[in-house]
N, C-alpha and C positions, 0 to 999 in steps of 0.2 A: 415386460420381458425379463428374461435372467437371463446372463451370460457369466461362463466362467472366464477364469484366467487362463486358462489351457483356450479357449479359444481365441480368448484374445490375442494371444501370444501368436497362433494361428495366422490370423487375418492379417496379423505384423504390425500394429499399433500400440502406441503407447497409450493405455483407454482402453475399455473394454465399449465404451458407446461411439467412437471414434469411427468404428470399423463402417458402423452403421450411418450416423450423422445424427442430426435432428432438424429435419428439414419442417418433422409436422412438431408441435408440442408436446412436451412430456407429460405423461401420465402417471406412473409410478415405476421408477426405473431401478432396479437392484443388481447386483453383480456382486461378485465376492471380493475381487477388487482390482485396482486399475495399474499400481506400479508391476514392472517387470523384476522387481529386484530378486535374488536366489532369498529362498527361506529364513535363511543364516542370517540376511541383510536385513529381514525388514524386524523396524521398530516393535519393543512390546508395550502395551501400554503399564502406564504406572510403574515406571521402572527411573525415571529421571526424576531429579529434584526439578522443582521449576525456578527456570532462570529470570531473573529480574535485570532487565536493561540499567545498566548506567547511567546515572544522571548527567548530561552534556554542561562542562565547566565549562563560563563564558571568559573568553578570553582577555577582556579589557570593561570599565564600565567609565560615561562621560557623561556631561549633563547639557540639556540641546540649548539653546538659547531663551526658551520662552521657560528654563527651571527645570524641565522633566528629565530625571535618569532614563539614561539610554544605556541597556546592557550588549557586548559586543560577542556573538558566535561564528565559530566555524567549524562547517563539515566539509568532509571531501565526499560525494559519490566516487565509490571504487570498487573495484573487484576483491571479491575475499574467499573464506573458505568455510564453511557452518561443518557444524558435528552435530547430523542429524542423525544419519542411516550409519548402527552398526560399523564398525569397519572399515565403512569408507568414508569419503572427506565431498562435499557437497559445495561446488563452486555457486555463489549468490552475488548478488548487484547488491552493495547495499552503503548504507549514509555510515562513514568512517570503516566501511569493511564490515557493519555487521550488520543484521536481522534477528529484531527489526532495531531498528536504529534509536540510539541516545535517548534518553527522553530529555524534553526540555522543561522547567519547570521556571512559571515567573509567576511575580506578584501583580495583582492589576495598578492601572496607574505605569509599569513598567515597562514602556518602548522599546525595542532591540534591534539590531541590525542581526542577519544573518547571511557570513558571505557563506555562499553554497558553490563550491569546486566540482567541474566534471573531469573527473580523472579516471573517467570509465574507460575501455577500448573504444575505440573509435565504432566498432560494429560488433552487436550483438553475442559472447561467443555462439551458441546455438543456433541462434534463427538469423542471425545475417542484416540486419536492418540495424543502420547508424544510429547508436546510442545518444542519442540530441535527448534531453530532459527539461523538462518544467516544473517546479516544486509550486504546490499547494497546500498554505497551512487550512487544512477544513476543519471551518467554523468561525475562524475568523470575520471579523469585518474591516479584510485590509485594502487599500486602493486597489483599481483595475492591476497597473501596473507590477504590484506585489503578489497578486493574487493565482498566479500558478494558470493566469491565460493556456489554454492548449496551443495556440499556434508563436507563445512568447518563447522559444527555444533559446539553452544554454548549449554550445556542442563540446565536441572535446577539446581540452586546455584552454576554456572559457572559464568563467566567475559571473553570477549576480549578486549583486546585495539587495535583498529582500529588509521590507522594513516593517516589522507589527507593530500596532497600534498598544495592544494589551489594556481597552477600555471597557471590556465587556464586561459583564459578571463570571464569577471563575465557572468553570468547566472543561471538559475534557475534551481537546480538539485532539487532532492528529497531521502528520506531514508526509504526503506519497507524492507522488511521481502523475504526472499528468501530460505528458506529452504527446500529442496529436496521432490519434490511430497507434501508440502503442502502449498507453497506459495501464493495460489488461498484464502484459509479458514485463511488464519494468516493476511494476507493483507487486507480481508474482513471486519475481525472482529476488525480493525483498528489499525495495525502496519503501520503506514505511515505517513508522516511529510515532512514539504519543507524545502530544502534549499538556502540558497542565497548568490552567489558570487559576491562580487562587488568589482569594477576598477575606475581606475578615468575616465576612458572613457565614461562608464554606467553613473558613475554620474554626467557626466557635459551636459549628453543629457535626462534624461528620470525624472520622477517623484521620489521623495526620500522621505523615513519618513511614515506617514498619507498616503498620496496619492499614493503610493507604496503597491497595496494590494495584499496576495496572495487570491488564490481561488479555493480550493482542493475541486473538484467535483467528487461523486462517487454513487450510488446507490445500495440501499439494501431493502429488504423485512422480514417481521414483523411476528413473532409467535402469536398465542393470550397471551401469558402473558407480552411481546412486546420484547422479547429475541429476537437475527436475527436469520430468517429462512434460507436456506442454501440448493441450489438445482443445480446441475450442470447438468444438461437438458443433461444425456449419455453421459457425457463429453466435453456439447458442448459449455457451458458458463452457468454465472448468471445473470440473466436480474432482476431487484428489479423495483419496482413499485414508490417505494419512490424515489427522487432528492433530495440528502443533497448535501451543500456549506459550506466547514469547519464546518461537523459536523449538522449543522442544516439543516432540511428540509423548502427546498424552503424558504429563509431567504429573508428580505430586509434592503435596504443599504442607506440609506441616504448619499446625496455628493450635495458638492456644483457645481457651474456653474463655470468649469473650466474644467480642462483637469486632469484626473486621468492615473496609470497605474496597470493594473489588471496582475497577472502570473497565469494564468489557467492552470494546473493541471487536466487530468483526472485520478485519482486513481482508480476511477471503473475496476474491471478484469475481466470483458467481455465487457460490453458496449462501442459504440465507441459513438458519439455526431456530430449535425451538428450545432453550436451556429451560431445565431444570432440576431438581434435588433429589439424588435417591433415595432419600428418606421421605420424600412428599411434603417436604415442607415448606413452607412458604418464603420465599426472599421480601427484601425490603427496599422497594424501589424508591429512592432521591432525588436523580439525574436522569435527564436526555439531554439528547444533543448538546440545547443550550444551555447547559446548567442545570442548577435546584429546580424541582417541582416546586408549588403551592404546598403541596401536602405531601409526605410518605405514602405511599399505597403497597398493601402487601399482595403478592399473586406466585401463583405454583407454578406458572411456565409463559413463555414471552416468546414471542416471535423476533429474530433480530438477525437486518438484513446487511447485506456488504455494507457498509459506511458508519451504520449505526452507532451511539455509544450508550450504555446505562451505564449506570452506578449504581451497585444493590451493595446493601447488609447482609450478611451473615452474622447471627448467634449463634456461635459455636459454645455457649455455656450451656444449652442443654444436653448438649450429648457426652458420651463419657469420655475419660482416654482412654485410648487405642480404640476408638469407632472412626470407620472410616466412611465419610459422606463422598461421592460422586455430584460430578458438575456435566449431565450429563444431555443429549441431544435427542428431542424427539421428533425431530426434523419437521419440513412442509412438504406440502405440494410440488412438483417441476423440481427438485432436487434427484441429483442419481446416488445415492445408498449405498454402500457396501459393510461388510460384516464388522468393520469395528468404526464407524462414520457416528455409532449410536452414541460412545464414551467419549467422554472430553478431556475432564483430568479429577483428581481426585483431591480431597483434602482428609488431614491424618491428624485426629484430635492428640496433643499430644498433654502431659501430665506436668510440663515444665510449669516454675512460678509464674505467676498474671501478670501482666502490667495493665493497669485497668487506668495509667496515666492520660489523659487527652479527653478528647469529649468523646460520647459514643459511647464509651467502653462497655457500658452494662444495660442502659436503659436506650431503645429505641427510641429517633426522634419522630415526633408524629407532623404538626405543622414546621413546613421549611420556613418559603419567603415567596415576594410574590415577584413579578418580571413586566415590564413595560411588555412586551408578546403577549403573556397570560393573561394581561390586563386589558386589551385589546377587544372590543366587541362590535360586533357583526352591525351596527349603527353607522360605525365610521366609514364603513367600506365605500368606496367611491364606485368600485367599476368590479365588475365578475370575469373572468375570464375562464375559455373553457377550452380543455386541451383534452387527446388522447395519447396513449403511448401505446404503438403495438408493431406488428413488422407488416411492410408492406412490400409483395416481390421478393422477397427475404433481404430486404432494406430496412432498421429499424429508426421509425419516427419518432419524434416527440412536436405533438402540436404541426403534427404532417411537414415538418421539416428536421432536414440531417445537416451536421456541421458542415460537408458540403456545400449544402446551399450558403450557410454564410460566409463560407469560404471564398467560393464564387460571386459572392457579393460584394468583394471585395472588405468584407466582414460590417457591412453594415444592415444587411437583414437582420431583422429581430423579432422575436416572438410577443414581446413586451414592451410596452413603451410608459412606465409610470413615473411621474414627475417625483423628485425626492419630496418625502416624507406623505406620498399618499401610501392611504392604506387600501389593500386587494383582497377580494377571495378569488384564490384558483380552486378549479374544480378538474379532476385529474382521472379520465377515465379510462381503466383497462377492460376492456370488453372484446378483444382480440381472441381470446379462448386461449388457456396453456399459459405462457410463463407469466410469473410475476416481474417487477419492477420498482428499485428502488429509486424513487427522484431527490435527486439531489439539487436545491437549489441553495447558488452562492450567496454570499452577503448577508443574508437576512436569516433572522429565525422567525419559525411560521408554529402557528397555534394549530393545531387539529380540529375542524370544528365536528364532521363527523365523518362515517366508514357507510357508504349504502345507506342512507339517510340515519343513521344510529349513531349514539356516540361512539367516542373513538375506546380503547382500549382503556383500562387504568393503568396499567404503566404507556402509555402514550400523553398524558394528561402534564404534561411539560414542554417547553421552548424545544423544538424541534429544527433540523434544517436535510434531516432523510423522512422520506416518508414512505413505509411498505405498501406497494400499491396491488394485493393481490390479483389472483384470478377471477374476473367480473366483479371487480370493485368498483365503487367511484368513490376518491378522497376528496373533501372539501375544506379547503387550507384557510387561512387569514393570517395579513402579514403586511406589515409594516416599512416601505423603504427607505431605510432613513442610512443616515452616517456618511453613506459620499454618493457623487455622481460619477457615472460615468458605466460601460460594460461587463457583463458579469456573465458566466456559463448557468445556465442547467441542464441538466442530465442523466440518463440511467446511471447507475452508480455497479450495474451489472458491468464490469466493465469491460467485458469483449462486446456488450451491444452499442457501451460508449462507441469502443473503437470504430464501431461499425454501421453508424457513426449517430448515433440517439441521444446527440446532443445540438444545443441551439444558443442562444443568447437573448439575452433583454437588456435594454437600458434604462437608466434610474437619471430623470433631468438632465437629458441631453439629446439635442438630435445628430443622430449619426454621419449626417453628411456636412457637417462644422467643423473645423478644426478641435482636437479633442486632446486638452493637457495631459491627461489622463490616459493618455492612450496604452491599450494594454500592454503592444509590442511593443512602440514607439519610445514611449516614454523613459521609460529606464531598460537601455540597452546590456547584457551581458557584455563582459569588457575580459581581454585575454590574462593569463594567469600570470603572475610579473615577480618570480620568487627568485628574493636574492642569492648572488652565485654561491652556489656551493651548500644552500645550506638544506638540500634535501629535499623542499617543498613539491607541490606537483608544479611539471613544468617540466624540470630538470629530472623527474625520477618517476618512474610509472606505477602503477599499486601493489604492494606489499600483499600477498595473500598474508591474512589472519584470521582465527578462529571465532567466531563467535563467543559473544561475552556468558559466562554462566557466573553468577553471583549465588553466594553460599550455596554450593554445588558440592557436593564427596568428589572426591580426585578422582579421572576416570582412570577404567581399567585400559589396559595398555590395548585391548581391541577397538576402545571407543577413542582414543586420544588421538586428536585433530594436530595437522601438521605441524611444525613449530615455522613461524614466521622466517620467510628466508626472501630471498633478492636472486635475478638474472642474469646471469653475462649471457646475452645475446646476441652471435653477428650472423651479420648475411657476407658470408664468403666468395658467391658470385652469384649477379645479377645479368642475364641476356637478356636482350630482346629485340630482333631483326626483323624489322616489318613484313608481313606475312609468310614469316617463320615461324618456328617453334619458340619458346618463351621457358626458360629456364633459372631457377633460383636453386640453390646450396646453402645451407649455412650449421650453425651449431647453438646450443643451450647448455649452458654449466651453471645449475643450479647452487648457490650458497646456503644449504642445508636441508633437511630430510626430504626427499621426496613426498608429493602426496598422493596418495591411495589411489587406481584409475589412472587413465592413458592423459597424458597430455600434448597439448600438439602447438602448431603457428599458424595465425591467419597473414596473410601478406597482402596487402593493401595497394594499387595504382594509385599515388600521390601525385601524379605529372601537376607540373602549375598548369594552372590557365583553367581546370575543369576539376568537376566533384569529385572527392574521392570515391575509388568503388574496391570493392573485395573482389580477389584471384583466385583465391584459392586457399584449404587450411591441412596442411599435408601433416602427419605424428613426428613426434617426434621420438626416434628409435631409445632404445635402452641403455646406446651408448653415448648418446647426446645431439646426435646426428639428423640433418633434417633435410629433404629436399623435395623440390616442384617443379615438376613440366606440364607444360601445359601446350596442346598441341591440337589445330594448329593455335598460334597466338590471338590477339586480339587486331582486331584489325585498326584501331589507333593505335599511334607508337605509344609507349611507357617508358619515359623517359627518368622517373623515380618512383621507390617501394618503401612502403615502410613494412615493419614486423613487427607482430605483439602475439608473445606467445600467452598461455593460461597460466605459466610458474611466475608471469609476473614483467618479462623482460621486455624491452622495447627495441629496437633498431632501424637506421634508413640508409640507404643508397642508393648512388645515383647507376642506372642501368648503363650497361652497355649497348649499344644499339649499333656496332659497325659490323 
């Protein structure tokens, strides 16, 4: 079906497939496109330099007792402000205030501690549900307890210390947001950031430095004030109309005439991507998931699903300066389409001198290395297991159980039960009709053995830990459980079918109903944020809007230029509330410097001790500073205290009146 944006606008949704749902499966769905935003607003493409995230300095480095450097990070999850859309200023969730977040980059053998701060608002601004978070480094193989559990929640003015191992062989992991039933909306709104493990192996074959880029692709759609709009089509994904490339829409890149190496990332949680070259020419696949292939394999286009990572070459020394190559989308199946969904971002041969310094630079490598996964054969396999993935009732399974169920199992159902260090085939079948599914399983990386009894792909032909499960496929995995025991997720990787709830659990040498060191939640508790007086930290001071980072970027023009960082004075001037009365708050916002672009408002929160916090009400805040809420009649428990957190940043509490 086609729908335009005139009707969408119609029907009153933000989505042009919204209106409708998708209760049966998609078939090929087109629209012109799905933001609200005025003409004026929306992105063109090829218009932005592309931005390259920031490398995250670690803050401290020590050495553990048994010799091994341990290097020391910190981010804050916080509120911030992107300069996506024209004009206006785009409030994001994201690790230090930006999207997508910091990248990390460590050597193997290198251990790290990472404390991770929630200094988000207590509740959602848009959608209302308490911003509790769980970080997952994927790809790692870090304990249960490290490992970004769904139900091991951080909430607001908490801290975890996460602890990587960094044993594996290098490759491209990444770090989002996993928190139970809202992973899909926290991930969206840009919790998510790359990371990078390197070896000496990696680096005496591939590009390093400059020509070492990564490239976090994901796609979103636009409110009229150019806030992200947010539509999960009955559950069935989010398709955005926009293509951002770390951050910016449809960016271009200038490179010279040499051989680069890009780490593609699809962050998007539903869209999958079919990349390839507008010139038709062939990339030079290295990397999946887990690392280096056995071999380089060259191929003209690659299917690549939410989670996924390659690592491909480009030689750009045959084409001339000033030819401009496109990085562009020939999409799948069950994806919804719109008029510029086709373009990704471009690269711009430029004439500047070569540095043909590092390895790579002129001669493709053909054989990499080999990987304890790859080396794995179908001999060893002890036990076959066989799972489907498809929706039931419009419940989505995996292996005919939803986290629910282990939920209610008081989390010791499990779909799996292999003793550490056997080795398994899973066999993974979608035969449901309509969407695909990307599985994601933790801990381990699994070998491909085939796709519908054939091999798997050539760029598939590497340590994996996503696997694209299309429309009446069945994949046939082989995998190894080694490194620890104890609980581990898998799951869609689509991730509003995560949320909803298409994920399960296995365990690796341990029976569930033992006391378990390991324990995902248990074990290493979140502990409240403890920053000393005065000096600024969260705790004491609520999130700073800031702009997102653009790295060698032309200065924008004064319609594109994102707020300047500024702080709140925020009070609440009177608080009522008389039991089955009316319920009234007042108060004020004086912002400390430029406004930004779009309305801003307060949400006001019931803090009473003794019971969960819950949200009141989120009333504008006028143009003179001016704020106020009634709410009538009241709530029929007393509200004995409120807090306030507006979106410029500011925080406040007080105790109600209640005579």
């Amino acid at each position: 079906m086609s729908i335009s944006r005139r009707q969408a606008i119609q029907i009153g949704g933000v989505g042009a497939i919204g209106a409708f749902g998708l209760a049966v499966p998609l078939t090929s769905v087109n629209a012109k496109s799905a933001s609200l935003l005025d003409p004026g607003n929306m992105p063109k493409h090829y218009q932005r330099t592309l931005p390259v995230p920031a490398e995250l300095t670690p803050t401290g480095t020590t050495v553990d007792a048994d010799g091994h450097t341990r290097r020391h990070y910190h981010i804050e999850q916080k509120l911030g402000w992107a300069n996506i859309v024209p004009g206006l200023s785009t409030p994001i969730l994201g690790y230090n205030g930006t999207f997508p977040g910091p990248t990390i980059k460590v050597n193997q053998g290198e251990r790290i501690t990472l404390v991770m701060d929630n200094v988000l608002p207590l509740f959602h601004p848009q959608r209302g549900y308490r911003l509790d978070t769980s970080t997952h480094l994927h790809g790692s193989a870090s304990l249960p307890q490290f490992d970004g559990y769904a139900n091991d929640l951080t909430g607001h003015g908490f801290r975890k210390d996460y602890e990587y191992p960094n044993f594996q062989p290098a490759r491209t992991l990444w770090y989002h947001d996993h928190a139970a039933h809202n992973t899909a909306p926290n991930v969206y709104s840009g919790l998510a950031g790359q990371y990078h493990l390197h070896d000496d192996v990696e680096r005496n074959l591939l590009p390093q430095g400059r020509f070492d880029v990564p490239l976090t692709v994901s796609d979103a759609m636009f409110a009229r004030d150019g806030s992200l709009g947010y539509n999960a089509n009955s559950s069935s994904g989010l398709w955005g109309d926009v293509i951002l490339v770390n951050g910016a829409p449809w960016p271009v890149m200038k490179v010279q005439r040499r051989i680069y190496r890009f780490r593609i990332l699809n962050a998007s949680i539903a869209r999958s991507y079919r990349f390839s070259l507008s010139t038709g020419d062939p990339v030079t696949m290295v990397a999946t998931d887990g690392g280096l292939m056995p071999a380089a394999q060259q191929v003209t286009s690659w299917r690549h699903s939410s989670a996924e990572r390659y690592e491909i070459l480009i030689d750009f020394s045959k084409y001339p300066a000033g030819k401009r190559v496109e990085l562009r989308n020939l999409s799948n199946d069950n994806n919804v389409d719109y008029d510029n969904t086709s373009k990704v971002m471009a690269f711009d041969v430029s004439d500047e001198a070569i540095d043909t310094s590092g390895p790579a630079a002129r001669v493709m490598p053909t054989l990499l290395t080999s990987s304890t996964t790859m080396s794995l054969t179908l001999s060893q396999s002890v036990k076959t297991r066989r799972m489907r993935v498809k929706r039931d009732n419009d419940i989505w399974t995996i292996g005919g159980m939803t986290w629910d169920d282990v939920v209610k199992s008081g989390f010791r159902k499990v779909l799996a039960d292999p003793d550490l260090d056997d080795v398994e085939t899973w066999e993974i079948e979608n035969s449901s009709g309509g969407w695909f599914h990307p599985v994601h399983i933790h801990l381990v990386d699994f070998q491909i053995l085939s796709r519908n009894g054939k091999p798997p792909f050539a760029y598939e032909r590497g340590p994996k830990d996503v696997v694209y499960v299309g429309e009446d496929e069945t994949v046939r995995l082989l995998m190894k459980f080694e490194h620890h025991r104890g609980r581990y997720m898998v799951h869609c990787h689509n991730l509003v079918h995560e949320d909803h709830a298409m994920m399960s659990q296995f365990s690796v040498g341990v029976d569930t109903n033992d006391p378990d060191p390991n324990d995902p939640i248990e074990a290493v508790r979140p502990h409240p944020i403890q920053p000393a007086p005065g000096d600024g930290s969260p705790g004491t001071a609520q999130p700073t809007e800031v702009p997102a980072p653009v790295t060698s970027a032309p200065a924008p023009t004064p319609a594109d230029e994102p707020p300047a960082p500024q702080g709140d004075v925020l009070t609440i001037a009177t608080a009522r509330h008389r039991l089955n009365k009316d319920m009234t708050f007042t108060g004020t916002s004086k912002p400390t410097g430029t406004l930004p672009a779009g309305s801003a408002w307060v949400t006001i929160y019931d803090v009473s001790p003794g019971r969960a916090a819950r949200r009141l009400g989120a009333p504008a805040i006028s143009a003179l500073g001016n704020w106020s809420l009634k709410i009538k009649p009241g709530p029929v428990q007393q509200v004995t205290s409120v807090m306030a957190e507006s979106t410029r940043g500011g925080t406040a509490t007080r105790q109600v009146d209640t005579r």
